[in-house]
C-alpha positions as CSV (number, residue, x, y, z in Angstrom):
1,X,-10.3,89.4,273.6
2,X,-7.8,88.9,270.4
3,X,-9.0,89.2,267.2
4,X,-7.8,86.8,264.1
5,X,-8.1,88.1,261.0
6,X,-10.9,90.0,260.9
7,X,-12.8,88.0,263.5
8,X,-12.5,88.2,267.5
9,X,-11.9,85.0,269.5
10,X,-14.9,85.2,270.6
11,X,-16.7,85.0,267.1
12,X,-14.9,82.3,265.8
13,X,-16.4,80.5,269.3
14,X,-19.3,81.3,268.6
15,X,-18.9,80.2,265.0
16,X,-17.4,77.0,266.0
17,X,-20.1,76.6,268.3
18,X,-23.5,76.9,265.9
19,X,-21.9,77.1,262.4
20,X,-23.4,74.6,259.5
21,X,-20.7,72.2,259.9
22,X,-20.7,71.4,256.1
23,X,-19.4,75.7,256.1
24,X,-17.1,74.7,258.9
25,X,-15.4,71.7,256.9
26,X,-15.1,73.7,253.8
27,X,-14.1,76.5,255.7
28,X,-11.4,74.5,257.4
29,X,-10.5,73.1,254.5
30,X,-9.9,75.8,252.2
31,X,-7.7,77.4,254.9
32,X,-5.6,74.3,256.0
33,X,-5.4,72.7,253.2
34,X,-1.9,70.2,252.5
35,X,-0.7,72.4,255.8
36,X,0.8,69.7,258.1
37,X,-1.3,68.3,261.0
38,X,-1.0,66.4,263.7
39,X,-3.8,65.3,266.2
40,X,-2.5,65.4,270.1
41,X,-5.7,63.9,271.3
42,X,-8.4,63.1,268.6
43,X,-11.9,64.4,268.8
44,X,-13.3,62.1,271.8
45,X,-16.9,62.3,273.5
46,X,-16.2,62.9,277.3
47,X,-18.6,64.0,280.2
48,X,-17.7,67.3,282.1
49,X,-19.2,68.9,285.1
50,X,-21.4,71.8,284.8
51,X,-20.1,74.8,287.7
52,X,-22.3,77.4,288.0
53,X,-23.5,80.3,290.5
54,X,-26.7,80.3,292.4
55,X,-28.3,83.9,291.2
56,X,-29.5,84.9,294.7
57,X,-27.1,83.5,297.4
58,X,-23.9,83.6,294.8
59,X,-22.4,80.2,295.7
60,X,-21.1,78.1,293.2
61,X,-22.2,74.6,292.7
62,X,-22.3,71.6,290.0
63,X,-25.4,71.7,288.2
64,X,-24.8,68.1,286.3
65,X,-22.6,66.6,283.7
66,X,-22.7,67.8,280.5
67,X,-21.5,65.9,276.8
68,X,-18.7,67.3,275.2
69,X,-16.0,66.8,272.7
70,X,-12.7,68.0,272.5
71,X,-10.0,67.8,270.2
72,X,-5.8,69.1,270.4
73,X,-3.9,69.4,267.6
74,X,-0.9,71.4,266.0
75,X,-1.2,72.9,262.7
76,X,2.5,73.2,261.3
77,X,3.5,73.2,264.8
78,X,0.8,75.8,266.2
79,X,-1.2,74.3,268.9
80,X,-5.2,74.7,268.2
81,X,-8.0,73.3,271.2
82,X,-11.4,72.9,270.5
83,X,-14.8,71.7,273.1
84,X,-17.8,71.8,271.8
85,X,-21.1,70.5,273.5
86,X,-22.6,67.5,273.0
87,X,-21.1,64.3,270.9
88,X,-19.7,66.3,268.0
89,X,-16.2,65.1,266.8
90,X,-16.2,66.9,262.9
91,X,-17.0,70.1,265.0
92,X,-14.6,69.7,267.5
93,X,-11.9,69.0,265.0
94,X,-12.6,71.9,262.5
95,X,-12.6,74.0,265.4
96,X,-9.1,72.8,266.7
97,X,-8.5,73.4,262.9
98,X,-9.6,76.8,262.8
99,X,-8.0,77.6,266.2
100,X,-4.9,77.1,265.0
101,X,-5.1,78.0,261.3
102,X,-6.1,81.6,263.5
103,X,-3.5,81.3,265.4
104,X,-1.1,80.5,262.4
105,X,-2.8,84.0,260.6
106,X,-4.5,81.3,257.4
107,X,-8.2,82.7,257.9
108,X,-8.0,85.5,255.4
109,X,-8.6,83.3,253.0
110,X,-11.9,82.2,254.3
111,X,-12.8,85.2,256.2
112,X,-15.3,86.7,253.9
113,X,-17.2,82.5,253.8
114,X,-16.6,82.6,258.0
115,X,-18.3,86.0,258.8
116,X,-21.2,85.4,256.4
117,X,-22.0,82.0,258.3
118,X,-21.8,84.1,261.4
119,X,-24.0,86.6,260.2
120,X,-26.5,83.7,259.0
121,X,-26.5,81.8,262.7
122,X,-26.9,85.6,264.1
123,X,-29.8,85.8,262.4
124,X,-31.6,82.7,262.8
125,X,-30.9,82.6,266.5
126,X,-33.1,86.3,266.3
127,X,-35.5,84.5,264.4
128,X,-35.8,81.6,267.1
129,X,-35.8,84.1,269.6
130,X,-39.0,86.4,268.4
131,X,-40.7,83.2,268.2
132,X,-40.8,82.5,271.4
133,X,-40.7,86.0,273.1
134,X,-44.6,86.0,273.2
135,X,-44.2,83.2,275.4
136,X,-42.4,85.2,278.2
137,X,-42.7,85.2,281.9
138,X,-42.0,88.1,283.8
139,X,-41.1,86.3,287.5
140,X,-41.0,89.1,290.5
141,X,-38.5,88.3,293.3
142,X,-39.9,88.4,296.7
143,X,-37.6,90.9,299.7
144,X,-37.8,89.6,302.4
């Protein structure tokens, strides 16, 4: 639970994850820039299972197959990852960029641009979610 710059891994994620990609691409430009790249494996579409754990008796199982995209690359020789859901290879590449333009310390000069777009996708995900708060169902579990 690192922080770059001023973000946390985890923001930048979650940035990666529901930015405007027209914020991510400037953003990733502006802070690679002419900075060397090379792509290890280019932002590909690829099908991954789901694991997840069964609420009541705790077991793990595969739910299904979910889209994603990843992307590897170095930045001036640090490595950056990306996966992002669904068939999204600009995404997946800014965020391989941004990885490792974190990693590398070049955020601060798009930190201010980064944290306002996280701010903005903060707020309309509490938007979406009001909406449809009226809507929800309180389930009881049965003991048995």
């Amino acid at each position: 639970m690192g922080t770059v710059s001023g973000l946390t891994i985890e923001e930048l994620h979650e940035l990666i994850a529901h930015g405007r990609i027209e914020r991510l691409e400037a953003a990733t430009q502006a802070a690679v820039g002419e900075l060397d790249v090379s792509v290890t494996a280019p932002a590909e579409p690829a099908l991954t299972l789901l694991r997840v754990r069964d609420a009541v008796a705790g077991a793990a199982f595969n739910a299904g197959e979910v889209l994603v995209t990843r992307c590897e690359l170095e930045l001036e020789g640090v490595p950056g990852w990306s996966t992002v859901v669904g068939d999204e290879r600009r995404r997946a590449l800014c965020g391989a960029l941004l990885d490792a333009a974190a990693r590398r310390g070049a955020l601060a000069g798009v930190e201010a641009d980064l944290a306002a777009e996280l701010l903005r996708c903060r707020a309309a995900r509490a938007q979406r979610w009001a909406a449809v708060q009226p809507t929800r169902v309180e389930f009881e579990e049965m003991a048995q």
